[in-house]
C-alpha positions in Angstrom: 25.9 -37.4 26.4 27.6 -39.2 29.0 31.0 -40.0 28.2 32.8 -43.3 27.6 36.0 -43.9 29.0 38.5 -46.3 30.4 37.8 -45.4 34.0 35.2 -47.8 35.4 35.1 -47.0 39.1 35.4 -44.4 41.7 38.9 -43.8 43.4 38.6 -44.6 46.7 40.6 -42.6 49.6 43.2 -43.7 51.2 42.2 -47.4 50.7 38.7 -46.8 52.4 35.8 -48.0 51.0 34.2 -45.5 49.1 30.5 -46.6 50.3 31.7 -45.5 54.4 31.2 -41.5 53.6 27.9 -41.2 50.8 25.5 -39.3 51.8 22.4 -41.9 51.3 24.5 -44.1 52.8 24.5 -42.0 55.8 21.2 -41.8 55.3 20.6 -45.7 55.3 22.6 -45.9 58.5 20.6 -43.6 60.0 17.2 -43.9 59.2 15.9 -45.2 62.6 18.0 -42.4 64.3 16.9 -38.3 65.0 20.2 -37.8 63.2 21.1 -33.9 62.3 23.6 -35.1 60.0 21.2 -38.0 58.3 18.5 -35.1 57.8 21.4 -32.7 56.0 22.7 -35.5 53.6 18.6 -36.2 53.1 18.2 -32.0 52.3 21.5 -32.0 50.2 20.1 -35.0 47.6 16.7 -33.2 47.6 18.4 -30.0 47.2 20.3 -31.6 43.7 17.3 -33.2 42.7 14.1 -31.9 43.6 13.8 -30.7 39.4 13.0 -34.4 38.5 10.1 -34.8 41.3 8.9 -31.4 40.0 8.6 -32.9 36.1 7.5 -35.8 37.5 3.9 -34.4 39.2 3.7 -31.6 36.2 3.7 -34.4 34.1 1.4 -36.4 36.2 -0.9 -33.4 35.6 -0.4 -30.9 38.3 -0.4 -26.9 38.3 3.2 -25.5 38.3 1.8 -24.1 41.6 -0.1 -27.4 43.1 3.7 -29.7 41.6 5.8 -26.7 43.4 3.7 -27.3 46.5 3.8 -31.0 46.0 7.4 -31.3 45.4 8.3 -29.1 48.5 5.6 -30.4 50.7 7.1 -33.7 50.3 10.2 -33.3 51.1 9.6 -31.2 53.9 7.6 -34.1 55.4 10.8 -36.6 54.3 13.3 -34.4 56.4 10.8 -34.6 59.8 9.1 -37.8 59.8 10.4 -41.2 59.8 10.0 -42.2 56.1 13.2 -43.3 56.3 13.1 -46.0 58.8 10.0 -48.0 57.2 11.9 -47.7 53.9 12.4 -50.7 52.3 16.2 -50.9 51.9 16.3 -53.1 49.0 15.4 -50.1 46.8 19.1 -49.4 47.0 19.2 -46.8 44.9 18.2 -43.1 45.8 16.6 -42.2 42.2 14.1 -45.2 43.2 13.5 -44.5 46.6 12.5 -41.3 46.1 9.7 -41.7 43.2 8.6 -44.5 45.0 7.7 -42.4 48.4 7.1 -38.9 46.3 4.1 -41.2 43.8 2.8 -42.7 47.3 2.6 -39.0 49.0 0.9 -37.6 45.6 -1.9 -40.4 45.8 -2.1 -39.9 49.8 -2.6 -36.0 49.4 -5.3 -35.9 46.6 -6.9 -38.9 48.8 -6.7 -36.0 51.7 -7.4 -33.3 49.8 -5.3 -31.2 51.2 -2.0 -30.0 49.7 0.9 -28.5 52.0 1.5 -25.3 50.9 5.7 -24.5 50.3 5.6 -27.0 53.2 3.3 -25.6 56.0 5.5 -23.3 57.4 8.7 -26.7 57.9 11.7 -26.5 57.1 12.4 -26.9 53.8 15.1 -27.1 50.9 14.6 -24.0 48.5 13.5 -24.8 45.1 14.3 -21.8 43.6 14.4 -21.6 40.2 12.4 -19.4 37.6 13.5 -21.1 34.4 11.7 -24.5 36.0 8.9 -23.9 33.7 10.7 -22.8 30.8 12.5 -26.2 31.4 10.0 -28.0 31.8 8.3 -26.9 28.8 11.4 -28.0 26.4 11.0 -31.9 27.3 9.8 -34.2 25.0 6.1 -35.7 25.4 6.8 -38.7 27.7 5.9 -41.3 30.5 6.3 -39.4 34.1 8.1 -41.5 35.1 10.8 -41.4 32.0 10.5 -38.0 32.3 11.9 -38.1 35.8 14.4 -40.5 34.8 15.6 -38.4 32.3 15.8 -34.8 34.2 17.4 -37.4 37.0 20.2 -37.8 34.2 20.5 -34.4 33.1 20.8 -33.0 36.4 23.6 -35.5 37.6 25.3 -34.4 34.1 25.1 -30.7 35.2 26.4 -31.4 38.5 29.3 -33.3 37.4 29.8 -30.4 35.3 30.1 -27.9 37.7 32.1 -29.5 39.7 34.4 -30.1 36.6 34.7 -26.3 36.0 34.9 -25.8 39.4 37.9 -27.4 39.7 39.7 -25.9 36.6 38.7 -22.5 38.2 40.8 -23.6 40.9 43.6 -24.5 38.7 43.4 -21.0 37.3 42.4 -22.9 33.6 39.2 -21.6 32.8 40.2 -20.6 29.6 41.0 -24.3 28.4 38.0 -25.5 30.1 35.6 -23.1 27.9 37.5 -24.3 24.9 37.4 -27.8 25.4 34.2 -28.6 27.2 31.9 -28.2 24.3 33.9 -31.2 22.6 33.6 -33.3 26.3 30.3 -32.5 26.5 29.0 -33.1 22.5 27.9 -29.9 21.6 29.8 -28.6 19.1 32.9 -26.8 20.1 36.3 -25.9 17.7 38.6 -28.0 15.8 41.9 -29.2 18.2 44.1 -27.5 15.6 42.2 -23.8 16.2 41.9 -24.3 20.0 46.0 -24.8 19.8 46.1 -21.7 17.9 43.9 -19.3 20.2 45.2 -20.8 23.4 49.1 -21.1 22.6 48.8 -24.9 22.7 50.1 -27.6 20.6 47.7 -28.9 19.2 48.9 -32.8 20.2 48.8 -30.9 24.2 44.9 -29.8 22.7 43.9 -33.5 22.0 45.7 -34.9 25.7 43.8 -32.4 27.6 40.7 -33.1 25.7 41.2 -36.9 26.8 42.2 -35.7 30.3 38.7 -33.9 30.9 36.9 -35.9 29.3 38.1 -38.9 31.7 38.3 -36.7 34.8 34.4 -36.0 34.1 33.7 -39.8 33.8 35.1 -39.9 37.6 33.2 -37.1 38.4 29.9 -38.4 37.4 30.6 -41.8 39.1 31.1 -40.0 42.2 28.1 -38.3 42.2 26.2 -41.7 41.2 28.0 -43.2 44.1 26.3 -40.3 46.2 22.8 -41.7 45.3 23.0 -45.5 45.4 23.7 -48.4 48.5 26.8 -50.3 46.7 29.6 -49.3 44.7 28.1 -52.2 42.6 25.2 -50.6 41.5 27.3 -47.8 39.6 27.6 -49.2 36.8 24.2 -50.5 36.2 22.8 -47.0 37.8 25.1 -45.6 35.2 24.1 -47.7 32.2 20.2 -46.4 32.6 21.1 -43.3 32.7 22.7 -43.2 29.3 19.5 -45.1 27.9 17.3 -42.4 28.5 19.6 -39.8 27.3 20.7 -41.8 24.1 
């Protein structure tokens, strides 16, 4: 579940404005440009969430092959055409933009009838993954687009937890982090007082670093929602759907 904490926006650096470095905000900026650096911040969202566009045509009826096909066909055709400068900017958010276009290129390619195959050759952001199908198979019977919405939120979840592990690899704690994330993350996971005992801990030190990971992967997932929408006010609504369709 996403968590709940007293942290309610992204820190900003250096008393900059958090909104100046995002990637679709680069990406806003420059849509009417042939901009190297637009196109990688375009590949680097696909590449973190091309899995919900994926559940999204499977569950609009698609072949794992035809949705694969689909999935990388459009975003090949997003990363060399100019999609981006007839977007309609009010869409704001990423998540929205990107259903929007992908639903539009689904309808325009059975209307062809032809589907680009792992996108005709273009260059393209590798979707790579064999347990797609195995994951795909585990979701509950829903909408598409719910469906979409909701591996959206799981994936932004996993991110922020990488990047949360990540750091306390760094930190050279990796052995509190596999203790404690279970709890941060609500699946399961040890009692404080046993954690203390394995780990050399008090078990008052157990419960503070508990509360310290817990809020640091708040800030985490706030930054990666920053990543995908147009104002830092949008966060916390972005944020609040998110937890409906994972509650």
């Amino acid at each position: 579940m996403l968590p709940q904490d007293e942290s309610r926006h992204v820190p900003t650096a250096k008393g900059q404005g958090l909104f100046m470095t995002t990637r679709w905000s680069r990406i806003i900026a420059a849509g009417e440009e042939d901009s190297d650096r637009s196109r990688q911040a375009l590949a680097d969202l696909c590449r973190d969430y091309w899995k919900p566009l994926y559940f999204f045509a499977r569950r609009k009826g698609k072949s794992p092959e035809d949705a694969q096909d689909l999935t990388q066909g459009f975003i090949a055709s997003l990363l060399e055409s100019q999609t981006l400068a007839r977007a309609d900017k009010s869409l704001g958010r990423f998540r929205s933009f990107l259903l929007s276009s992908f639903s539009n290129y689904i309808i325009n390619e059975h209307r062809q009838g032809t589907a680009l195959k792992r996108g005709g050759g273009r260059p393209m952001v590798s979707l790579d993954d064999p347990g797609v199908e195995e994951s795909y198979a585990a979701q509950e019977t829903t909408t598409p687009e719910l469906l979409y919405d909701r591996s959206w939120a799981l994936a932004l979840l996993d991110r922020g937890m990488q990047r949360l592990r990540e750091e306390y690899v760094k930190a050279a704690r990796l052995p509190l982090y596999e203790k404690i994330q279970p709890i941060v993350s609500g699946s399961g996971g040890q009692g404080h007082a046993q954690i203390a005992a394995e780990l050399g801990m008090t078990e008052g030190a157990v419960t503070v670093s508990v509360h310290r990971m817990r809020k640091r992967y708040g800030q985490l997932l706030r930054e990666e929602i920053a990543e995908t929408v147009e104002s830092e006010s949008e966060i916390e609504s972005e944020l609040r759907h998110l937890i409906s369709v994972v509650s």
